[in-house]
C-alpha positions in Angstrom: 45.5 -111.0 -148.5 44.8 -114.4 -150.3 44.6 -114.8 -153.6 42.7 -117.7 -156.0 43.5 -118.2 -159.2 40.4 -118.6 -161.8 40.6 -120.1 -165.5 39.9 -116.9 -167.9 38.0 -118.9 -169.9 35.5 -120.2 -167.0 35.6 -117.1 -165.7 34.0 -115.2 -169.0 31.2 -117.1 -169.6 30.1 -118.1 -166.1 26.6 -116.5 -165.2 26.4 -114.4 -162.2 24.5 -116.5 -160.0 26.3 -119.6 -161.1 29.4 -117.5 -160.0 28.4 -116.5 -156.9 27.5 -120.2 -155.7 31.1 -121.4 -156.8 32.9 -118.1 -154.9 30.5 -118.9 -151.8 32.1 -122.5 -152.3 35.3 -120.8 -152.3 35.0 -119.1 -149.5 33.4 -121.8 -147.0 36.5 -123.8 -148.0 39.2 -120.7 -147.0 37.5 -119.7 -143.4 38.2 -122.9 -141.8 42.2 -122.4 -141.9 44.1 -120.1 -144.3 47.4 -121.2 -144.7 50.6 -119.7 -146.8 53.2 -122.6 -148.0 56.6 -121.2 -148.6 58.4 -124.7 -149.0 58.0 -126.6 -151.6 56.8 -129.6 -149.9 53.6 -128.9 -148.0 51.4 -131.3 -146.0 48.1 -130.6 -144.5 45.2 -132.4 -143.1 41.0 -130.7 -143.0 39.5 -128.1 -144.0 41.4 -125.3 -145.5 42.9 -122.7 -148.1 46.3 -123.5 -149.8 48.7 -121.0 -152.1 51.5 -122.7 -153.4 54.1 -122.4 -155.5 54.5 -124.1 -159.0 57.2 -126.9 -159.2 56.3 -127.6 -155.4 54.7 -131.0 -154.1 51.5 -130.7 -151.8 49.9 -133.6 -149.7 46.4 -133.6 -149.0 45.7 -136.0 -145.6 42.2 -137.9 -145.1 41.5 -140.3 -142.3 39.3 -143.2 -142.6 36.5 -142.7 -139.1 37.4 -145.4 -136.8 35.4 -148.6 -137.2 33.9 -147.9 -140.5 34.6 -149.6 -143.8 33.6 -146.9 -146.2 34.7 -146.5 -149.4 37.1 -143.1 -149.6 37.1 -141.2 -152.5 39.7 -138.1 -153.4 37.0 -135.6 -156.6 38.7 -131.9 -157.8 36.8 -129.8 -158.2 37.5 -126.6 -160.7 35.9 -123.2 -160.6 33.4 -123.5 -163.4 33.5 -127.1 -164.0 31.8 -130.6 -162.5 33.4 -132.3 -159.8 36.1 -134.9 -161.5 36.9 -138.4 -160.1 40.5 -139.1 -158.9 40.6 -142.0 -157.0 38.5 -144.3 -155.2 40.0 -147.0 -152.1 38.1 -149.4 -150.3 39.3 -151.5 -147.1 39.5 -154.5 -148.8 40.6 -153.9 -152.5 42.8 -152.0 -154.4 43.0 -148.3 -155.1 42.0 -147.2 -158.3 42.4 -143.6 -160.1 40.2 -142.5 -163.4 41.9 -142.7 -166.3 42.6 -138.0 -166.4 44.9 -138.6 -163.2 46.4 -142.3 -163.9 49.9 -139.6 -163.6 52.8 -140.3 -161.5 52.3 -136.9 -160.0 49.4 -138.1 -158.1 49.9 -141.0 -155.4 47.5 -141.9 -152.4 48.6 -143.4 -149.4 45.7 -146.1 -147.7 47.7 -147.7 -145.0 46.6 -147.4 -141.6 43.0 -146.1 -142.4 44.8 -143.3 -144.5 43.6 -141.9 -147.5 46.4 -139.1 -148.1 46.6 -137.4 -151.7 49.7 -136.3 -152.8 50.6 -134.2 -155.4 54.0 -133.6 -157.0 55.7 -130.5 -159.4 52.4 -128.1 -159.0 51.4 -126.8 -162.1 48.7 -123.8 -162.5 45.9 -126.3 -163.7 46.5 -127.9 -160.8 44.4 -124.9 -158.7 41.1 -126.1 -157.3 39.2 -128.0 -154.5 39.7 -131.1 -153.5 37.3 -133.0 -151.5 37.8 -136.3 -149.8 34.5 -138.4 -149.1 33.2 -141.2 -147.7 30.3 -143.5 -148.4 28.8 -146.2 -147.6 25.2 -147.3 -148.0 23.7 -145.0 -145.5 25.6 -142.2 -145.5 28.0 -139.6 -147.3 30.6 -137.6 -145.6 33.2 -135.0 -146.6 36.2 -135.9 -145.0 38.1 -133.1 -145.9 37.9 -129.8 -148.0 40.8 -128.2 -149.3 41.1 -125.1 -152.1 44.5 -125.5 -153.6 45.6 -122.0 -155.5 48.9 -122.7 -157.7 51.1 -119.7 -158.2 53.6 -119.2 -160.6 57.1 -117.9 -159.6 56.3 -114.2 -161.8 52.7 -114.1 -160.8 51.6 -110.3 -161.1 48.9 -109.7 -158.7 46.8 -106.9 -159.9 44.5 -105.5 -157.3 45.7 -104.7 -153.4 42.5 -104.5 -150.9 42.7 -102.7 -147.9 39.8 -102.8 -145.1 38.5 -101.0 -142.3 40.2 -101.9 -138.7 38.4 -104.1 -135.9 35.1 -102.4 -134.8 33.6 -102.5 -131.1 29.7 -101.1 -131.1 26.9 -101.2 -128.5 23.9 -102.7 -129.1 21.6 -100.5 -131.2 24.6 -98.9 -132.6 25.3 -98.2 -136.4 28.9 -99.2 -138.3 30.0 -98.8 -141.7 32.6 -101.1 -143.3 34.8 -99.9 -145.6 36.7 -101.9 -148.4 39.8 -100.2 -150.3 40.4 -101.5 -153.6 43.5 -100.7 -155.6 43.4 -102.4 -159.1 46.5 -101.8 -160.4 47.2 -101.7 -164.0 44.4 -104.0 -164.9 41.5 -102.0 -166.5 39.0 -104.9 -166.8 35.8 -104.5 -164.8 35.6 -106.1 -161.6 33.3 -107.2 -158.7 33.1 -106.9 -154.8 31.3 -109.4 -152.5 31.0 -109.2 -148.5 31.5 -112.1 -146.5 30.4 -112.7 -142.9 32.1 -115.8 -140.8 30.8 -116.0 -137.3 30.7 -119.3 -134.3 27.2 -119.2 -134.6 26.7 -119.5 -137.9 28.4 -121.2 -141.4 30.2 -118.3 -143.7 27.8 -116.8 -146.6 27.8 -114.3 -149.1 25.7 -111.2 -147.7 26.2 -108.4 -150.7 27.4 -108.0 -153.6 28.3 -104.7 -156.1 28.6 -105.9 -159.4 31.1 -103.9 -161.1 30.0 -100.5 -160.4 33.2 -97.9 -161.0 30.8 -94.7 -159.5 32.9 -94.8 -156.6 36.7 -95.3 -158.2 38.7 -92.8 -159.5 42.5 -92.9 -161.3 45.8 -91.4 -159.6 47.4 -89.0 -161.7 50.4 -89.7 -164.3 49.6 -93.5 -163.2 47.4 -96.3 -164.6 46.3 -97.2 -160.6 42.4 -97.1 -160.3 41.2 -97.2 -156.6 37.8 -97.6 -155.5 36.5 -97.5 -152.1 33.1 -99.3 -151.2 31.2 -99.4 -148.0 29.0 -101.7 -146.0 26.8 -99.8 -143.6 25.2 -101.3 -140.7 22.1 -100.0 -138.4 20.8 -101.5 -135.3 23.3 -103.7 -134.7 22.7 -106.7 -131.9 24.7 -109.6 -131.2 23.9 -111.7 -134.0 25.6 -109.3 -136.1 29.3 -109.8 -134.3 31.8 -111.5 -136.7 34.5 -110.9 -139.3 33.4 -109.2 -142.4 35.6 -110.5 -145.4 35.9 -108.1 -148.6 36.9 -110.0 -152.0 37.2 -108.8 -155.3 37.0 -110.6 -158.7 39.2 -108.9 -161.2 41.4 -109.7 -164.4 40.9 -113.6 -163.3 41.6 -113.6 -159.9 40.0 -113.8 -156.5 41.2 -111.9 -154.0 40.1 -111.8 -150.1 40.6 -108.6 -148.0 42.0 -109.9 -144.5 39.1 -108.7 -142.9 37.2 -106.5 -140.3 36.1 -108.1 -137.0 33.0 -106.4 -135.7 32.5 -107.2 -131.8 28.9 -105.9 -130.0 28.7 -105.7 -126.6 26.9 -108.2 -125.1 24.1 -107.2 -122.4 25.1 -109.8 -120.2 28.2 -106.9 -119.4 25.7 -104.4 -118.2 23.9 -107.2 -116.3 26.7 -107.6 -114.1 27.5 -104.1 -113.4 23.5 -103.4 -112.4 23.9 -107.1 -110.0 27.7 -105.2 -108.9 26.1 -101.9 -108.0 22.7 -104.0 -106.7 25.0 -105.7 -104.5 26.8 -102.8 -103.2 23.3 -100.7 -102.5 21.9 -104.3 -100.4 25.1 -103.8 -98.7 25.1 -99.9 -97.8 21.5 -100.7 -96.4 22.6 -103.7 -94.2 25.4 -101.4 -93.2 23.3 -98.0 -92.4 20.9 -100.6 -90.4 23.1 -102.3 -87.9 24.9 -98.7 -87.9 21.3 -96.8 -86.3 20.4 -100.1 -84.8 24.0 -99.9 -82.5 23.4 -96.2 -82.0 20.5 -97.0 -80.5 21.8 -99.6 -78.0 24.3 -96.8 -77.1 22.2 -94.0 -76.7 19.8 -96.4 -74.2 22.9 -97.7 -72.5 23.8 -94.1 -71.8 20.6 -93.2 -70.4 20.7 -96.1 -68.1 23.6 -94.8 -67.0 22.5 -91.3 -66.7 19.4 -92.6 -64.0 21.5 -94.6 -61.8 24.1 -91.8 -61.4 21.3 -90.0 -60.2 19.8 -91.8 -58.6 22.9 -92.4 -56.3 23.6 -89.0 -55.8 19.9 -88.3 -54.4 20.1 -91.6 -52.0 22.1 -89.8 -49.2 19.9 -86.4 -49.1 16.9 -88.6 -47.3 18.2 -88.9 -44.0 19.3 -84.8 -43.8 15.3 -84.4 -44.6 14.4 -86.7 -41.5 17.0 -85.0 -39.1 15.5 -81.5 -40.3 11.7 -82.6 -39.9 12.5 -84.0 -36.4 14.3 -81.0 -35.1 10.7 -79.0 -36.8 8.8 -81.0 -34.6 11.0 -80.5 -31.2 10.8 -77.1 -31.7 7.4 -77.1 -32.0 6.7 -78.7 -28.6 8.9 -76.6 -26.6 7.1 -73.7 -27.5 
């Protein structure tokens, strides 16, 4: 379960659809690589989702592309505010940082093509998305994407989600997700979104429920609400096959379900076991063919064998029936 860290503040007077454009942000950056840091000096390079520990020192790593002599930028990027400036480099000048992170907490290292942020003693504010980018006068590219969530050592995490096992379904076949939400002692309203990360296509928001408690109900003798809320899916093909990601937004946090992979069957399975038992059928034929076909050379070759036997055994009975018919005829002429 990951868990991302948004400013109350932000969080309160955000619209919805503002909201769910910076969680969908939130979430492309977390399905490339999720990553827990339990030291307290990290480093990692690309695309990914960071939770560290207050106190701790992160570093960020970007890579100039070979051959180019863009300018590299490092912008932050917090829920529910504009992208902010923190440094710029170029090849063949000085780097520069705006005048919010001109801190000795933050350093960049541009030796060797390098464009590496690092950041030292984590604080909370220090939770967002950092993007490293490149320009030049034809073209922009992100480097590097990386949501940083800053935990403090007595963080209370208020909600637990639980979800639904790895589904396999044939084609045509109907599933239903589940997503179990235990919030804990926090009675403020929250909200569940379904993600969907897949190869063939980028991760998106796909549903959302926005804060309905129909389906929750409260333990006994305890202040523990769980709710359980299901995604149900007909007529499944393969373009449906992924992971399913449940995350809820409660009391200020974000937090992502570790997800249910739905597989489908592919056709191209039953499309080899019908060219399998095609195979084996062309083969039985052949088999049952030459089988007759050599029955039939040996029932002829038997025959053959038959005639001339008797045809031997008849030979020497010729000359008796001359000797007989000659002694016919003496007789005759003696009478």
């Amino acid at each position: 379960m990951k868990i991302v860290l948004i400013q109350h503040n932000h969080f309160n007077t955000m619209t919805s659809a503002k909201f769910i454009f910076y969680l969908t942000c939130l979430f492309l950056g977390k399905m490339v690589q999720t990553t827990d840091l339990d030291s307290s000096s990290s480093v990692h390079q690309g695309n990914s989702f960071l939770s560290v520990q207050t106190g701790g020192n992160l570093t960020l790593k970007c890579i100039r592309e070979a051959g180019t002599a863009a300018k590299l930028y490092w912008f932050k990027h917090t829920l529910g505010q504009k992208p902010r400036l923190i440094s710029s480099s170029y090849r063949f000048t000085n780097l520069t940082f705006d005048a919010e992170f001109k801190n000795p907490r933050f350093t960049v290292d541009t030796e060797n093509d390098q464009n590496h942020l690092r950041i030292i003693d984590l604080q909370i504010n220090d939770s967002a998305t950092y993007y490293c980018v490149s320009s030049n006068t034809h073209k922009i590219i992100f480097l590097a994407t990386t949501t940083v969530s800053v935990q403090g050592s007595s963080s209370n995490i208020p909600t637990l989600i639980n979800q639904s096992p790895s589904e396999t379904i044939q084609p045509g076949g109907s599933v239903t997700l589940n997503c179990t939400v235990q919030t804990g002692t926090c009675d403020g309203q929250h909200s569940v979104y379904w993600f969907k990360d897949s190869e063939e296509s980028h991760p998106g928001l796909i549903y959302t429920d926005g804060g309905s408690t129909d389906q929750c109900e409260r333990k006994a003798n305890t202040q523990t609400h769980t709710c359980d809320y299901n995604l149900p899916m007909e007529s499944l093909n393969p373009s449906h096959a992924g992971t399913y990601y449940c995350a809820v937004a409660s009391c200020g946090h974000i937090l992502f379900g570790d997800g249910t992979k739905l597989d489908i069957k592919h056709e191209k399975d039953s499309r080899i076991l019908v060219y399998f038992l095609s195979g084996a059928l062309t083969f039985t034929i052949i088999l049952n063919v030459l089988l007759v076909f050599l029955l039939c050379m040996m029932n002829k070759r038997n025959r053959c064998e038959v005639t001339e036997s008797h045809a031997r055994c008849s030979a020497p009975s010729t000359p008796n029936a001359e000797v007989r018919l000659l002694l016919f005829y003496h007789s005759n002429n003696q009478a």
